[in-house]
C-alpha positions as CSV (number, residue, x, y, z in Angstrom):
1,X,69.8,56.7,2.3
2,X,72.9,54.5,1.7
3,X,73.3,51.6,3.0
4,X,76.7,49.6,3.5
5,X,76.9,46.4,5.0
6,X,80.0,44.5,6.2
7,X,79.3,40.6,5.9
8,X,81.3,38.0,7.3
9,X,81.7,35.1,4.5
10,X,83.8,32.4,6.8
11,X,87.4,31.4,6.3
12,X,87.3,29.7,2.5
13,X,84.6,27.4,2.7
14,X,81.4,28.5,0.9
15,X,79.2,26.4,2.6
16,X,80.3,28.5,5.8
17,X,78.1,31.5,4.9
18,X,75.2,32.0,7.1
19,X,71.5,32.4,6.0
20,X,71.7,36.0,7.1
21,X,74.6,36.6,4.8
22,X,72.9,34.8,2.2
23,X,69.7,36.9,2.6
24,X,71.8,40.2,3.1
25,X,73.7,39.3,0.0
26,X,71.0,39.3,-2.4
27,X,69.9,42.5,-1.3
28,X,73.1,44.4,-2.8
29,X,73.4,46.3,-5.7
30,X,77.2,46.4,-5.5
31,X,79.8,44.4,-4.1
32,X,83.2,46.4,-3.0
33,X,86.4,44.0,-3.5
34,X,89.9,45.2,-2.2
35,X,92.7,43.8,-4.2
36,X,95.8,42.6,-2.9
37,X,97.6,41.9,-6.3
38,X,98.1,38.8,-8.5
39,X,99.7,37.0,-6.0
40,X,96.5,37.1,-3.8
41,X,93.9,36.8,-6.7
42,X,92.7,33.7,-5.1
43,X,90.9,35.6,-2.8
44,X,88.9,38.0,-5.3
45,X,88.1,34.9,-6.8
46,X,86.8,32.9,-4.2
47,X,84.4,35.7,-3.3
48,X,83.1,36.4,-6.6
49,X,82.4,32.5,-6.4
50,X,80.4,32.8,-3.3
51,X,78.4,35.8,-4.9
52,X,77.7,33.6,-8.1
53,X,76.6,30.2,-5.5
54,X,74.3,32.1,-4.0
55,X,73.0,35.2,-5.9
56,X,69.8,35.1,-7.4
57,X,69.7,38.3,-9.6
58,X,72.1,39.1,-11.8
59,X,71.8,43.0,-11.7
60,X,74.4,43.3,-8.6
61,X,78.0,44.9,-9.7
62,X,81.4,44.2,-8.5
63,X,84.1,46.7,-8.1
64,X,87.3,45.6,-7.8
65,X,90.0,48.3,-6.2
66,X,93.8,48.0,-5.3
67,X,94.3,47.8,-1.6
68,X,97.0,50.2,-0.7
69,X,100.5,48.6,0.7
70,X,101.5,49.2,4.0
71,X,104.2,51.5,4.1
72,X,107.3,49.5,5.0
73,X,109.3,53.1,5.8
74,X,107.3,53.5,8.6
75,X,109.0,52.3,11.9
76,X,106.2,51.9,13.9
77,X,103.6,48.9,13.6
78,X,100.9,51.2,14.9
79,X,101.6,54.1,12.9
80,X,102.0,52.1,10.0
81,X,98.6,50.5,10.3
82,X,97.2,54.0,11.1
83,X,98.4,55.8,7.4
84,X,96.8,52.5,5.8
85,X,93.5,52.5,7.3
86,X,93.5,56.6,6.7
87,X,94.4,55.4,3.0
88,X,91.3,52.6,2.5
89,X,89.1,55.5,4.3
90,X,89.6,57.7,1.3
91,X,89.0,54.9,-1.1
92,X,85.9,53.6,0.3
93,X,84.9,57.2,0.9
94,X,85.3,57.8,-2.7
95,X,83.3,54.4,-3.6
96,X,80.5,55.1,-1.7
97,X,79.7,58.6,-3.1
98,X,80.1,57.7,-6.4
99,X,79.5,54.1,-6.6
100,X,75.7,54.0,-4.7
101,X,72.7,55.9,-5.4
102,X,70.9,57.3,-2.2
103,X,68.5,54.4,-2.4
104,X,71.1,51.5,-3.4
105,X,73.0,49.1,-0.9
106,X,76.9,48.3,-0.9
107,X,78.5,45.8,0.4
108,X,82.4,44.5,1.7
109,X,82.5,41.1,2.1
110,X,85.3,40.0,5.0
111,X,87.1,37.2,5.4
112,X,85.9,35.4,9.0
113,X,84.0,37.5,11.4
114,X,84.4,41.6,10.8
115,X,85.1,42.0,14.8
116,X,88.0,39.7,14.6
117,X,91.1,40.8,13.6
118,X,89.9,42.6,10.5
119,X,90.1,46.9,9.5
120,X,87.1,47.0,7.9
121,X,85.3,48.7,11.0
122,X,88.0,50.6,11.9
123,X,87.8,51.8,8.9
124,X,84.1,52.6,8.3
125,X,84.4,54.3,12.4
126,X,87.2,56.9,10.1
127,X,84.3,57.4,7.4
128,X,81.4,57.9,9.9
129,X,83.6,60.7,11.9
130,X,84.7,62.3,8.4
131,X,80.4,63.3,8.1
132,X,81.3,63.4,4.3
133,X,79.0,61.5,2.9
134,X,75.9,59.8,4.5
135,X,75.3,56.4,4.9
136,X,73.9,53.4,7.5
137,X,75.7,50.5,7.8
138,X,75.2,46.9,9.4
139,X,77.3,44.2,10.4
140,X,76.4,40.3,9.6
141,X,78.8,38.0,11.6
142,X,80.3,35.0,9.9
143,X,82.0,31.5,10.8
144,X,86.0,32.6,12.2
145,X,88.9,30.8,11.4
146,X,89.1,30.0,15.1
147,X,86.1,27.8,14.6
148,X,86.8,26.4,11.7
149,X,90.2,25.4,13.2
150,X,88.9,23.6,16.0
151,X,86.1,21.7,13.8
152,X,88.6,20.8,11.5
153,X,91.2,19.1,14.4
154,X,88.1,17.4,16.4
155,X,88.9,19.6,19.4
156,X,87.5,21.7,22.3
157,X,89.8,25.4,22.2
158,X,89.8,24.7,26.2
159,X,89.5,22.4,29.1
160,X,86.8,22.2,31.7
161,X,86.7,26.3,33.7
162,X,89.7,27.2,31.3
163,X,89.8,30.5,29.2
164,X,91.0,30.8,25.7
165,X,93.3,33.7,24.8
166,X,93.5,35.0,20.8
167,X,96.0,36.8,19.9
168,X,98.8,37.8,16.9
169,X,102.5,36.1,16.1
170,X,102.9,39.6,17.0
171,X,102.3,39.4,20.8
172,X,103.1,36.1,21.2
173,X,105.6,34.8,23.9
174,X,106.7,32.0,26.0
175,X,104.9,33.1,29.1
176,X,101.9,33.6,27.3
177,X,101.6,30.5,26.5
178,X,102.6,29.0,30.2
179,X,100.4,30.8,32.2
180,X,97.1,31.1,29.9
181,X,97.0,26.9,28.6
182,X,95.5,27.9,25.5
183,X,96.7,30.3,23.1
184,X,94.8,31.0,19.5
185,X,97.7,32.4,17.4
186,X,96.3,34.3,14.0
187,X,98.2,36.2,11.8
188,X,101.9,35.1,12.3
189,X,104.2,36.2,9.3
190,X,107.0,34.6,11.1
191,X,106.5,31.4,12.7
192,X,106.3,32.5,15.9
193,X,105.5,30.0,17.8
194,X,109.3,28.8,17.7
195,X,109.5,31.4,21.1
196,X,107.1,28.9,22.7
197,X,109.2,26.2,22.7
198,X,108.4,23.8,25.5
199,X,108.0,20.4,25.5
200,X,105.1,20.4,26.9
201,X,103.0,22.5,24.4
202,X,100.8,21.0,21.6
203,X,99.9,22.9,18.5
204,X,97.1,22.5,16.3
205,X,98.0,24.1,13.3
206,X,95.7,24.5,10.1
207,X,96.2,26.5,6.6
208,X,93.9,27.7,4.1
209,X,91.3,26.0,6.8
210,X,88.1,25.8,4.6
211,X,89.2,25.7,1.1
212,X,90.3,23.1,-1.2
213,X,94.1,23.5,-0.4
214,X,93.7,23.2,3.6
215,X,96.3,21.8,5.4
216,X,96.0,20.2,8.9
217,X,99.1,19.4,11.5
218,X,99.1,18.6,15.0
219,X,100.7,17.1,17.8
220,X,103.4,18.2,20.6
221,X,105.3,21.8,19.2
222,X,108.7,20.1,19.5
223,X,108.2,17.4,17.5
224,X,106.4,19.2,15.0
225,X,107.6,23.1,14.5
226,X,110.1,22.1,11.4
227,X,107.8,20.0,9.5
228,X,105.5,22.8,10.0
229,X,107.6,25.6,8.8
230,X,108.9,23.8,5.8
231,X,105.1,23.1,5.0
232,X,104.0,26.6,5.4
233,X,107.2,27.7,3.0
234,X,106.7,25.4,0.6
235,X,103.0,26.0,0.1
236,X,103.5,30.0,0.5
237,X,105.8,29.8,-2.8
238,X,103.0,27.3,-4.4
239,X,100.5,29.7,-3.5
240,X,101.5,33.2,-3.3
241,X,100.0,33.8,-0.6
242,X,99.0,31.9,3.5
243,X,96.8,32.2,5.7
244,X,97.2,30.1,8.8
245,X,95.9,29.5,12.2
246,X,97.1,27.9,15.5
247,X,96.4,26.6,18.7
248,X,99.0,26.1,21.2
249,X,98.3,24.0,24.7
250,X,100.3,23.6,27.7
251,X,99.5,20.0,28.7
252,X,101.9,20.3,31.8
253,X,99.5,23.1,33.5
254,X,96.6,20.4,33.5
């Protein structure tokens, strides 16, 4: 039978992939890469790197497909996300059947950890209740952003007995931030930690953590929110394309 296995390859740094992805990895015969255009090519590239670093054979492919946009007509965020994952369904659908023979092994290599913030089993949950085609699949975790973060800055994400809380710019808000101490903040399109403004919060802030253009700020929010958003623009037009990570921490509440 098929086989499809979702491996978590770290934030950027290729000397963040486990032993188990390693191993997994040289069992594939073909690699599945979504596409998110030019712009973003760095990130097709840095994972045909990590296949080359630690591939032995040389008889695995790599297909390279066009993600599909998110459709920005649609109001909702949820029903939004909902027509795109319905979209990569039907794409990966379509790889599988006609990309792998019945005793060959795929694989889609994620950013991070797969059970983080990422579609990709949301996506494979779609193409398991479709019963279209047949296939096993397995999941090999991998080094978050969240941890690289923290190892980067020197830090512990929370005080002695204290939770942390992970969550998008998306849900973030004030409160949050005052009543839960410590607040991981991943995908934020909009700076959005400007709504926790306090002077009593600290941010640890990192971009492109892992990879040769990684950039690393911290200290209390106020001092620091406009240096940060002027360093996030600037590098987002040198780049093409961020990814960044925070944590805020309300010294106040200790």
């Amino acid at each position: 039978m098929r086989k499809l296995y979702v491996i978590g390859i770290g934030s950027g740094n290729p000397e963040h992939i486990t032993i188990e992805a390693i191993r997994t990895m040289n069992l594939v015969d073909v690699f599945f890469v979504m596409s998110k255009g030019e712009a973003k090519s760095d990130l097709v590239r840095l994972r045909k790197d990590i296949c080359e670093r630690y591939i032995d054979k040389t008889s695995y492919r790599t297909i390279e497909v066009v993600d599909p946009e998110r459709d920005p007509s649609i109001a909702s965020y949820v029903s939004r996300v909902e027509v795109w994952h319905e979209q990569r369904t039907l794409i990966w659908e379509a790889l599988i059947e006609n990309e792998l023979k019945e005793d060959q092994c795929g694989a889609i290599l994620v950013w991070g950890d797969p059970a983080l913030y990422d579609s990709t089993l949301r996506v494979i949950d779609r193409l398991t209740a479709r019963n279209k085609i047949c296939f096993e699949y397995e999941v090999i975790p991998g080094i978050t952003s969240v941890q690289a973060l923290a190892a980067r800055h020197k830090i512990m994400l929370n005080g002695i007995g204290e939770s942390i809380h992970i969550t998008t710019g998306r849900q973030l808000s004030t409160d949050l931030v005052h009543d839960l101490k410590n607040v991981v903040v991943m995908l934020d399109g909009e700076c959005a930690f400007e709504q926790a403004f306090d002077k009593d919060v600290e941010i640890y802030w990192g971009a492109y953590v892992g990879t040769d253009k990684e950039i690393l700020l911290s200290g209390k929010l106020i001092e620091k929110m406009e240096s940060i958003k002027a360093i996030r623009q600037a590098a987002r037009v040198k780049n093409g394309w961020i990814m960044d990570i925070y944590l805020l921490r309300n010294s106040a509440s200790r």
